[in-house]
C-alpha positions as CSV (number, residue, x, y, z in Angstrom):
1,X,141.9,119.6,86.8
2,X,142.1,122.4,83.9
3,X,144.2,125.2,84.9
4,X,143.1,128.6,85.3
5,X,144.3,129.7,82.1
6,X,142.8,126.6,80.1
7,X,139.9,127.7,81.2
8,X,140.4,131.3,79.9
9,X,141.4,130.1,77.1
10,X,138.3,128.0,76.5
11,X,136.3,130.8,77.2
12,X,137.7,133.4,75.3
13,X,137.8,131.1,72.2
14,X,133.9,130.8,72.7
15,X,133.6,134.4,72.8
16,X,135.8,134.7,69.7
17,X,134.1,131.9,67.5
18,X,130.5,133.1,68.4
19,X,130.9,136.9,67.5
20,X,133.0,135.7,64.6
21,X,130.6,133.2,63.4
22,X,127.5,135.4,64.0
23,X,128.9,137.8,62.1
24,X,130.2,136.0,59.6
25,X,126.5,134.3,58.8
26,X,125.4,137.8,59.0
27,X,127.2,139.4,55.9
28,X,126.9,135.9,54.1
29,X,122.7,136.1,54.9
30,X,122.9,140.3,53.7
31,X,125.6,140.1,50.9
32,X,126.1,137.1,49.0
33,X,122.6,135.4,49.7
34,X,121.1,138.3,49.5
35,X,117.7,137.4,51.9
36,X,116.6,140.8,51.4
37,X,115.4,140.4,48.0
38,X,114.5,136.4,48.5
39,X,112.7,136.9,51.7
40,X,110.7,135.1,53.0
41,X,112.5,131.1,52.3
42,X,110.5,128.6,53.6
43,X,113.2,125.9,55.2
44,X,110.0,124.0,56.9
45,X,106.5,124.4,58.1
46,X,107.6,126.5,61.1
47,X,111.0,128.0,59.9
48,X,111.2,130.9,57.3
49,X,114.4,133.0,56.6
50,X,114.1,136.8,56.6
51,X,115.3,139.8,57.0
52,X,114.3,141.5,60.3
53,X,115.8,144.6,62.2
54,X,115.4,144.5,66.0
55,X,115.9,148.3,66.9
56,X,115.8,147.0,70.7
57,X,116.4,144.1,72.7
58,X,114.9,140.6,73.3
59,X,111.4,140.5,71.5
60,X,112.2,144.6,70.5
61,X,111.2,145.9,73.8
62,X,113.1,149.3,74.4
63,X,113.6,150.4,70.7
64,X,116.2,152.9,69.9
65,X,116.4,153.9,66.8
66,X,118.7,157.1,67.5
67,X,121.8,157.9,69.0
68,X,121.4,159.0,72.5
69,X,118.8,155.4,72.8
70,X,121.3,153.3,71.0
71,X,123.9,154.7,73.1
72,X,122.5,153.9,76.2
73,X,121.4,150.3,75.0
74,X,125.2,149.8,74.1
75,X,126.2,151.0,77.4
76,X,123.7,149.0,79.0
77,X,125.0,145.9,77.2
78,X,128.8,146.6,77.9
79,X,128.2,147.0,81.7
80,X,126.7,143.2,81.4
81,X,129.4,142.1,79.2
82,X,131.7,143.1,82.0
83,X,130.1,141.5,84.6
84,X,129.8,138.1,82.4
85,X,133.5,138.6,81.3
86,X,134.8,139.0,85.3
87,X,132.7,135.8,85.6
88,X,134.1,134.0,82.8
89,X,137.4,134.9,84.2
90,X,136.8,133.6,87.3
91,X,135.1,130.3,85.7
92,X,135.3,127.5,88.2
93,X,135.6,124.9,85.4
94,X,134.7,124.1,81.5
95,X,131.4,124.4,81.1
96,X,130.7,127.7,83.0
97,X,133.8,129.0,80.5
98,X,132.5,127.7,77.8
99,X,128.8,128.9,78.6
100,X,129.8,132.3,79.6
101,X,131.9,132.4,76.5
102,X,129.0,131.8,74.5
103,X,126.6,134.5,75.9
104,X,129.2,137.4,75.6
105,X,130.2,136.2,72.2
106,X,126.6,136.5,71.1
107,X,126.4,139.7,73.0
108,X,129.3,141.1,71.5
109,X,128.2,140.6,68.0
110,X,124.9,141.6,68.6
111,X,126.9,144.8,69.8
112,X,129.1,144.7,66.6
113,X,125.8,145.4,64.5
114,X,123.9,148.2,66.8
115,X,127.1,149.9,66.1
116,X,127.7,149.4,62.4
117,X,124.5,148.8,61.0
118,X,122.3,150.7,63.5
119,X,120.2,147.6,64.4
120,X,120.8,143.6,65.1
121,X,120.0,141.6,61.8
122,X,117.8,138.5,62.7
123,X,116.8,135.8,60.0
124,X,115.7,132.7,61.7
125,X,111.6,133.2,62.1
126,X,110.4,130.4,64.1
127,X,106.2,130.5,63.8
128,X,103.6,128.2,64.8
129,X,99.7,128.5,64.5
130,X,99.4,128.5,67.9
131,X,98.2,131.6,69.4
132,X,100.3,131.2,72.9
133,X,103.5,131.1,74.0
134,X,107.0,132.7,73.7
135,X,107.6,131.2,70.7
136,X,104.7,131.5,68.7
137,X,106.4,134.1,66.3
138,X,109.8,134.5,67.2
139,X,112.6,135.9,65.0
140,X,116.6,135.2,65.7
141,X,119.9,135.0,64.9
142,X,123.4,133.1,65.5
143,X,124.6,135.2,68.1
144,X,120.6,134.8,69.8
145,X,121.5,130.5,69.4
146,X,124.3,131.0,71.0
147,X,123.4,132.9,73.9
148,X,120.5,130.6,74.6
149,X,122.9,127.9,74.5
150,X,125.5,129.3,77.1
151,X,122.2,130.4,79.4
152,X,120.9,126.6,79.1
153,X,124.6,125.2,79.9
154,X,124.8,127.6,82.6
155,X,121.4,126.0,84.1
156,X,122.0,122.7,83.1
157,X,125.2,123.4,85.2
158,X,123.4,125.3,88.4
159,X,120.8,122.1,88.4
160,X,123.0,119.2,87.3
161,X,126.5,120.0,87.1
162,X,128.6,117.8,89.5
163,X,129.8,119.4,92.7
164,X,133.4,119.1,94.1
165,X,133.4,117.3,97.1
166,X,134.3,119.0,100.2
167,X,137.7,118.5,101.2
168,X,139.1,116.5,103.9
169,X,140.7,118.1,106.8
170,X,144.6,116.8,106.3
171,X,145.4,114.8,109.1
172,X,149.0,115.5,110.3
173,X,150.3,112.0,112.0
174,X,150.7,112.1,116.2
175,X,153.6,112.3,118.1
176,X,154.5,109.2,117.0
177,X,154.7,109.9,113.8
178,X,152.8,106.4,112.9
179,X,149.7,108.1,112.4
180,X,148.0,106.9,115.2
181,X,146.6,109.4,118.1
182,X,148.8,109.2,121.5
183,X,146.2,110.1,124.1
């Protein structure tokens, strides 16, 4: 059985290498490859790199482009950081650390760019011809992977994951001290 700080540990190394990786693919893709002047790269029939700025959230709904609507996105996404980090803390066993760890590492450096650069950077567009569907023109990042990732551990987990057994009642020998019951 991991300890409690195993598991802490596991988690907050998630958190560290997805914000760190993120944001490490993010200057790499901004300012050595420089995808802003190559865009778009076909990789295959449905994956292009490019240079997109999300202003909002998931699929750009709420935009903020200024400081009071930035502000409150931040604050919005550090009041659900929190909650995942108390969660993570609290982690029951590996794979809800490492999944949680995930999310708020992609979280936080989604965060790390609304602050410095005034919008997330996503490169990863995903098309298709097909007319329907969430993913018929989607563009993303690392941090976006690894939130998906953590979410689909955490129901893989909720659906799957194997449940302790319930404990036995200890059962304290008799009188006797043989273990039998004197009746």
């Amino acid at each position: 059985m991991p300890t409690t700080l195993s598991l802490r540990a596991l988690g907050l190394l998630a958190v560290l290498g997805a914000a760190l990786l993120d944001q490490a693919h993010k200057y790499w893709m901004l300012h050595v490859f420089g995808i802003e002047a190559r865009q778009p790269v076909a990789v295959a029939p449905f994956l292009d790199l490019v240079l997109s700025w999300n202003y909002g959230v998931s699929y750009s709904l709420f935009p903020a482009h200024e400081g009071v609507g930035r502000a409150l996105l931040l604050a919005g996404q550090g009041a659900i950081v929190s909650g995942l980090l108390w969660w993570m803390w609290r982690a029951p066993n590996r794979l809800t650390a490492l999944a949680l760890g995930l999310v708020v590492g992609g979280a936080l450096g989604n965060a790390a760019d609304r602050l410095t650069r005034g919008a997330v950077a996503d490169f990863f567009y995903l098309h298709t011809a097909l007319p329907v569907g969430p993913l018929a023109n989607y563009v993303f990042n690392v941090a976006d992977v690894a939130i998906t990732a953590g979410v689909a551990m955490l129901l893989y987990e909720s659906f799957f994951g194997a449940q302790e057994p319930a404990k036995e009642p200890a059962q304290t020998p008799a009188a006797g001290g043989d273990g039998t019951a004197c009746h």
